[in-house]
C-alpha positions as CSV (number, residue, x, y, z in Angstrom):
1,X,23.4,-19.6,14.4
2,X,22.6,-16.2,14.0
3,X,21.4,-14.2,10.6
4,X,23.9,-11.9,9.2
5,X,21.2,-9.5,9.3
6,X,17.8,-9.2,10.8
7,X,14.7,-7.0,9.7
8,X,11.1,-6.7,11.0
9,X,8.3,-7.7,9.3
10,X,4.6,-6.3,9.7
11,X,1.6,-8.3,9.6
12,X,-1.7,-6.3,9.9
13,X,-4.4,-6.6,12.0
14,X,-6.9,-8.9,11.8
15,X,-9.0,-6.1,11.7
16,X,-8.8,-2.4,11.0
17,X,-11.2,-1.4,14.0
18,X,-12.5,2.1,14.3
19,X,-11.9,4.3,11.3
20,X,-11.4,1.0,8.5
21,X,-8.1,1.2,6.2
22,X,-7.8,4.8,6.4
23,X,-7.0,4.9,10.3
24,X,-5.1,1.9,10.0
25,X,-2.7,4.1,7.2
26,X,-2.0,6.8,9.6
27,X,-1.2,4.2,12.1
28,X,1.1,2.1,9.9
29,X,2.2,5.4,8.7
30,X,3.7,6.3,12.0
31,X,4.9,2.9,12.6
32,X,6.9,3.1,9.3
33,X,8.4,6.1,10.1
34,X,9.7,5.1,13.6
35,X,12.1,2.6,12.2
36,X,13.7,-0.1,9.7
37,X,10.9,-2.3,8.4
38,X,12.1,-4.6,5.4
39,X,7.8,-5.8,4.7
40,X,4.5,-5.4,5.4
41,X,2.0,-8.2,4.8
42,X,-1.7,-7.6,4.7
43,X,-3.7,-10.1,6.1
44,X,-7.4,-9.9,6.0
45,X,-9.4,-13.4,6.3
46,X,-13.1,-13.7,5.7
47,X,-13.0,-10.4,3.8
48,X,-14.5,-9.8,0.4
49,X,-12.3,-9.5,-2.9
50,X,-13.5,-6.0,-2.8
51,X,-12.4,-4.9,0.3
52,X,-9.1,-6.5,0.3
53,X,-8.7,-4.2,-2.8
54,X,-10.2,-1.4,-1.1
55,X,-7.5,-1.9,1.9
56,X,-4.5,-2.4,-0.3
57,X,-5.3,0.7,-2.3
58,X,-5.2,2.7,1.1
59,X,-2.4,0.8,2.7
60,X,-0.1,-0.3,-0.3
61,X,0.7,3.4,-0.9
62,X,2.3,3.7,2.2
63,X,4.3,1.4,2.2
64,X,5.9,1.7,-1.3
65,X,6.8,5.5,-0.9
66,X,9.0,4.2,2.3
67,X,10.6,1.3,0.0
68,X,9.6,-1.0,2.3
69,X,7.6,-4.3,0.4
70,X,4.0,-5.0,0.6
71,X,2.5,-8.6,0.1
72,X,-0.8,-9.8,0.3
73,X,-1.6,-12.7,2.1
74,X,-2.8,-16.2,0.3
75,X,-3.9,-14.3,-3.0
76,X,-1.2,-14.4,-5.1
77,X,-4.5,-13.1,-8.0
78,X,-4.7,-10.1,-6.2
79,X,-1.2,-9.1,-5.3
80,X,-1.0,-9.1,-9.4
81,X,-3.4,-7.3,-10.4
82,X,-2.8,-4.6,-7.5
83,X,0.9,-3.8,-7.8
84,X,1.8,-5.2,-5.0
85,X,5.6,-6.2,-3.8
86,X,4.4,-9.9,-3.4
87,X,2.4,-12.7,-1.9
88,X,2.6,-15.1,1.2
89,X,1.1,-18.1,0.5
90,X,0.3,-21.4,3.1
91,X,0.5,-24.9,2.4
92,X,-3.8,-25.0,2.1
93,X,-3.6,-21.6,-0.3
94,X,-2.1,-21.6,-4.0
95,X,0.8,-23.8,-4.6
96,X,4.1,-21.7,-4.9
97,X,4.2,-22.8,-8.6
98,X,0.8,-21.1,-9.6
99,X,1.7,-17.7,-7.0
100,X,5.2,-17.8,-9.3
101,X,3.2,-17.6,-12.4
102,X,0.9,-14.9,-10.9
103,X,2.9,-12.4,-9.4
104,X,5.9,-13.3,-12.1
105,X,9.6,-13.8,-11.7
106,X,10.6,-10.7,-10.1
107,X,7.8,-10.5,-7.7
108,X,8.5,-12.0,-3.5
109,X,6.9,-15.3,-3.0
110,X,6.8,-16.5,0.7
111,X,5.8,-19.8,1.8
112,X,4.7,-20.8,4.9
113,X,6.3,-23.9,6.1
114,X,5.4,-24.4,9.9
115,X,7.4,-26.8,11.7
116,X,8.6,-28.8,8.7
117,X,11.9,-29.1,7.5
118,X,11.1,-31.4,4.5
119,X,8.5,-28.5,3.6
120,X,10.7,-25.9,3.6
121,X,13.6,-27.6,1.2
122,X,10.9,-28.2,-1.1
123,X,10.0,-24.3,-1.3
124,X,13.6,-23.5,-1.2
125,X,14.2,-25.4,-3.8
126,X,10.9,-24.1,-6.0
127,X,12.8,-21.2,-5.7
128,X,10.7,-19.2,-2.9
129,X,12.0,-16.4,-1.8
130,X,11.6,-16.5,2.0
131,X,10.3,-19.6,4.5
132,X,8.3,-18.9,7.0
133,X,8.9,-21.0,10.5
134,X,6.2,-20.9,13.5
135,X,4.3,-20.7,15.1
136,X,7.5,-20.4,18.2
137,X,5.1,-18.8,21.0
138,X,1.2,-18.1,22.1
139,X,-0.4,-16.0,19.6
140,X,-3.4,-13.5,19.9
141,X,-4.0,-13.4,16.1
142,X,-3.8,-17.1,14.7
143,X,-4.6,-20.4,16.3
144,X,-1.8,-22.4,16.6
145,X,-2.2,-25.9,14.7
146,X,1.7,-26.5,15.0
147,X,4.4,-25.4,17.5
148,X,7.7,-24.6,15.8
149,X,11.2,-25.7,18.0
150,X,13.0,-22.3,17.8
151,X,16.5,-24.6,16.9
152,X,14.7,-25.0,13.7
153,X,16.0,-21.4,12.9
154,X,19.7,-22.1,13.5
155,X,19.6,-25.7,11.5
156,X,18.0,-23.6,8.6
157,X,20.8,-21.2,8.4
158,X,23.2,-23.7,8.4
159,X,22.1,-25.4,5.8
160,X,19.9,-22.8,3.3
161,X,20.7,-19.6,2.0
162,X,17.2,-18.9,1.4
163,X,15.8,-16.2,3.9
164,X,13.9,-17.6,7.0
165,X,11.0,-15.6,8.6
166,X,9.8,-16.4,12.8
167,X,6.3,-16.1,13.4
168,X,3.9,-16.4,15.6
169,X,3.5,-14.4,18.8
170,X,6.6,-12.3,18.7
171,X,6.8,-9.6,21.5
172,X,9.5,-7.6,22.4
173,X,10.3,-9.6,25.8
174,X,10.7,-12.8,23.7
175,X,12.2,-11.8,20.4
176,X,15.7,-11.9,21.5
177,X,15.6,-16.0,21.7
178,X,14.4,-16.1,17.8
179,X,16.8,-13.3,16.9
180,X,20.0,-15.5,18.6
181,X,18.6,-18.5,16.6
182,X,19.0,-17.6,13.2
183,X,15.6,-15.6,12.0
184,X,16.2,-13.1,8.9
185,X,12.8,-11.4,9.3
186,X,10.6,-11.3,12.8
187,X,7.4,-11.7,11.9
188,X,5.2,-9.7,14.2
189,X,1.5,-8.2,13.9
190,X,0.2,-8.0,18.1
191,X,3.5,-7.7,19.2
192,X,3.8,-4.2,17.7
193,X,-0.2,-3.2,17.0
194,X,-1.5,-3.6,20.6
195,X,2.4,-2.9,22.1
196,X,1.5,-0.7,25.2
197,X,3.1,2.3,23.8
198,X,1.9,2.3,20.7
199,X,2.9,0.8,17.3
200,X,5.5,3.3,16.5
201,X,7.5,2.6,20.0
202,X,7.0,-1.1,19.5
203,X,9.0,-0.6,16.0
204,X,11.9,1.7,17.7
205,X,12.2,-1.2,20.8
206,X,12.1,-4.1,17.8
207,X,15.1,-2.0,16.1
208,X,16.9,-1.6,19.2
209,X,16.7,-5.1,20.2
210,X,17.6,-6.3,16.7
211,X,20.7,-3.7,16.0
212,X,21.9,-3.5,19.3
213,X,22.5,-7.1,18.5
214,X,24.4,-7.0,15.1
């Protein structure tokens, strides 16, 4: 069962390579500008407090000015205290109850729920604002400790009205089976960062392939 409506959402890098945050905000920049994009998530792991700061206060920025949300990955403290749009949290990181009382009522809270339905009713139910299904295919970014069965999408939709996001390994040749099943948001970080053409071509063919489809 298809969404009414589909968006991308960004995940960054692992890593910001050559040039740190500030290269990475031209780059995300241009992606930005190339198309509809409804979120971007940053996801640093292994990183100090410090520089996860650092990066949101270069990347955040960008974002924002282009209405389009930023979250921070697992640290629902940080998102807080930086302004940020949000948080997307897993089921090992800060329950959704303690991220609510963090970011507050109006902030997004995401929840990862992997292949589980039973997860994702109770995060529904906390009142989360988006699930997050996946992994569906191979990823390049994240080890996958549980395969997701792409029909999970479709039951979801029949049954919730709470936003559902597809992630893991995303590309452009493979979207079009998660977009058919019922995802809200295509959650997609290689798929567009090492895209062949660049990021901001990967965003225009993610944007043709989900409006060409509406």
């Amino acid at each position: 069962m298809r969404a009414e409506t589909c968006q991308l959402y960004l995940i960054t890098p692992p890593t910001f390579g050559t040039g740190g945050a500030v290269a990475f905000a031209d780059t995300l920049a241009a992606a930005l500008d190339a198309g509809e994009v409804a979120c971007v998530q940053l996801r640093l792991k292994g990183v100090t407090d410090s520089e996860i700061r650092r990066a949101t206060e270069i990347i955040c920025p960008v974002a924002q000015e282009r209405d389009v949300a930023f979250i921070i990955n697992d640290r629902a403290d940080l998102a807080a205290e930086m302004g940020c749009d949000g948080v997307h949290v897993g089921q090992e990181d800060t329950p959704y109850d303690e991220a609510r009382r963090l970011v507050g009522g109006e902030a997004i809270v995401g929840v990862t729920c992997k292949a589980s339905r039973e997860l994702a009713f109770e995060a529904g139910d906390a009142g989360a604002d988006y699930v997050a299904f996946g992994a569906f295919f191979a990823s390049t970014t994240k080890a996958i400790t549980t395969p997701a069965d792409i029909k999970i999408l479709s039951w979801w939709q029949e049954v919730m009205t709470v936003p559902c996001v597809a992630i893991g390994g995303i590309t452009i040749n493979n979207c079009d089976a998660v977009i058919d099943a019922g995802a809200d948001f295509l959650a997609v970080s290689a798929g567009v960062w090492d895209y062949e053409g660049g990021p901001a071509k990967a965003v225009k063919a993610f944007n043709s392939k989900i409006f060409n489809r509406n």
